[in-house]
Structures are given as C-alpha cells and as structure tokens.
C-alpha positions as CSV (number, residue, x, y, z in Angstrom):
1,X,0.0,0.0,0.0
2,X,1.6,3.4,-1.0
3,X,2.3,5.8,1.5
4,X,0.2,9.1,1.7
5,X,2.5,12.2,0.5
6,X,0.4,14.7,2.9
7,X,-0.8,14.3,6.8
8,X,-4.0,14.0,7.2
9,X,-3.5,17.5,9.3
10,X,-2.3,19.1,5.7
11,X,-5.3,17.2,4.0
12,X,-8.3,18.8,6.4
13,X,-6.4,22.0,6.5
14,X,-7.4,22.0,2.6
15,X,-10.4,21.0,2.8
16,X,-11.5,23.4,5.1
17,X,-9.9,26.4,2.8
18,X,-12.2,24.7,-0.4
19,X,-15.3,24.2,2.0
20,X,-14.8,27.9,3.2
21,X,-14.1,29.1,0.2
22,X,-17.5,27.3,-0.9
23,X,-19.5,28.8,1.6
24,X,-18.4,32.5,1.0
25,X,-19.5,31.8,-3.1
26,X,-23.1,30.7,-1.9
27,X,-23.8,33.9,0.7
28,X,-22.1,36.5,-1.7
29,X,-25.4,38.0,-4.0
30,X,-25.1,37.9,-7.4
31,X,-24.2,41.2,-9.1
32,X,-27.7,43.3,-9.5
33,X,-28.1,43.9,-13.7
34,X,-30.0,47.5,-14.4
35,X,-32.5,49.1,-10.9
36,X,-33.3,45.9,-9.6
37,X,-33.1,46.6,-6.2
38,X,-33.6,50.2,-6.5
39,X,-36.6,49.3,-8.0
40,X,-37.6,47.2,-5.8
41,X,-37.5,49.9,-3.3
42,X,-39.3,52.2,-5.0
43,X,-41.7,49.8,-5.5
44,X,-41.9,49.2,-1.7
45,X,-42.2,52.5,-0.5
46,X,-45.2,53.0,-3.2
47,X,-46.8,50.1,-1.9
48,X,-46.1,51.9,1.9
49,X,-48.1,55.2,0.6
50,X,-50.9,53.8,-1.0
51,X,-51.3,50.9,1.3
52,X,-52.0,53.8,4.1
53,X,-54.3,55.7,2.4
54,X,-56.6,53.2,1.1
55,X,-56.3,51.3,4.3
56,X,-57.4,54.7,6.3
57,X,-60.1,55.3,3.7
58,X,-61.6,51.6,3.6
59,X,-61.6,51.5,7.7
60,X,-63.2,55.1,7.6
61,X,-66.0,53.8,5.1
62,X,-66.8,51.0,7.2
63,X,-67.0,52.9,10.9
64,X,-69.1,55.4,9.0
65,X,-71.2,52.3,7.1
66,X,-71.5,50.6,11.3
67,X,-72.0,54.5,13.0
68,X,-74.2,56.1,10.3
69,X,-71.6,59.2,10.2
70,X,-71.8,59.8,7.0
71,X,-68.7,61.5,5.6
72,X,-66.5,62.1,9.0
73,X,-65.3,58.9,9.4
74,X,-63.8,58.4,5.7
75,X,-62.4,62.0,6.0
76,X,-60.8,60.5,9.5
77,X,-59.5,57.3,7.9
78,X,-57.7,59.4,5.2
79,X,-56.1,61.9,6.8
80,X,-54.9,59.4,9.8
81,X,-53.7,57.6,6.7
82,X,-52.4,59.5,4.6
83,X,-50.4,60.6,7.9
84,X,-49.1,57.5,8.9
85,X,-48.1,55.8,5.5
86,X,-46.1,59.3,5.5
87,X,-44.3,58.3,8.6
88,X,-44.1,54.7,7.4
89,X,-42.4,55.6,4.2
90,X,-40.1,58.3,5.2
91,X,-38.7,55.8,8.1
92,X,-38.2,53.3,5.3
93,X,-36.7,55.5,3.1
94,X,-34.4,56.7,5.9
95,X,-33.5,52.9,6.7
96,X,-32.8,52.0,2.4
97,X,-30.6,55.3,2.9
98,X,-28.6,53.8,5.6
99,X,-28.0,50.4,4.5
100,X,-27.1,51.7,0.5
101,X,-23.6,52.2,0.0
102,X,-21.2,54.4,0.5
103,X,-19.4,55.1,-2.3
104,X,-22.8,56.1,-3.7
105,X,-21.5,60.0,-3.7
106,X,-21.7,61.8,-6.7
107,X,-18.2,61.7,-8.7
108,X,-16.3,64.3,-9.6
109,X,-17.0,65.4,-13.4
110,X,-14.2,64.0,-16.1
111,X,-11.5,66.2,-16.9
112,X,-10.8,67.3,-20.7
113,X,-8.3,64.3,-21.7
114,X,-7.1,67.1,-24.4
115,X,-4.1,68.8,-24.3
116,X,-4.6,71.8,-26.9
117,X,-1.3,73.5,-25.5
C-alpha cells in the first residue's frame, strides 16, 4: 500500500480552505443587472403610501357604514392615513438610505483628456 504524500492534518487544513471558500461563493449575491433593487425599493415605498391611504379610507367607510356618520369617518381614515403611510415611508426611506452604499457619492466630473497646449 503506497504511502500518503500529505498528513491527514495538511489534508483537512485543505479541505476546510475549499469548503470555506464554498460557503463564502453561496452567501455573496449575485451582481444586480439595471435598478433591480432600486426598483424594488421604489416599488416598496409606493406600496407603503398607497397601502396607508386606502387602508385609512376603507376603515373610515366602514366605521361610518356601522355609525351612520356619513362623511366624518372616511375624512378621518384618510387623513390618519395619509399621515401615517407618511411616517411609514419616510422611516423606510431613511433605513434603504442607511444600508445603501457608500461610495454612492456623486463623482467628480471627467476632466478634458485634451491637451490643446
């Protein structure tokens, strides 16, 4: 029987550099092609706006459908609404602002590459 050329210390110590290496290719994302995730965002935070106000307006409708309070309760609904799907999509916005990246900054504007002197 031929003799191993490695120990098996040498042997694991590979296999762990290939299994880590393995894990750190499955958690990385792949790269984002056009807005995906900007749009995504966007898309979120509309859903955050509009979600408020018709929510506020569809529970105003039916307290004044149950109370017989004609318009009050719908005006209610939409303005609590409005207000808090406000509150709810500036704190989300905040929060996307916070975890985008940093090197996000505008850059500075090219040069002229010419050298007319």
């Amino acid at each position: 029987m031929p003799e191993p050329d490695e120990t098996s210390d040498g042997a694991l110590g590979r296999l762990d550099q290939k299994l880590e290496a393995f894990e750190a290719s499955r958690t990385a994302k792949p790269p984002i092609l056009g807005m995906g995730a900007s749009a995504s965002d966007g898309y979120r935070l509309l859903g955050a706006m509009l979600g408020g106000v018709l929510g506020g307006i569809g529970l105003g409708w039916l307290v004044d459908r149950l109370a017989h309070t004609s318009p009050w309760a719908t005006v209610g609904g939409l303005v609590i609404g409005s207000g808090l799907s406000i509150l709810a999509t500036v704190r989300a916005g905040q929060a996307m602002s916070a975890r985008g990246p940093s090197s996000a900054a505008p850059s500075a504007p090219a040069g002229d590459d010419d050298d007319d002197d």
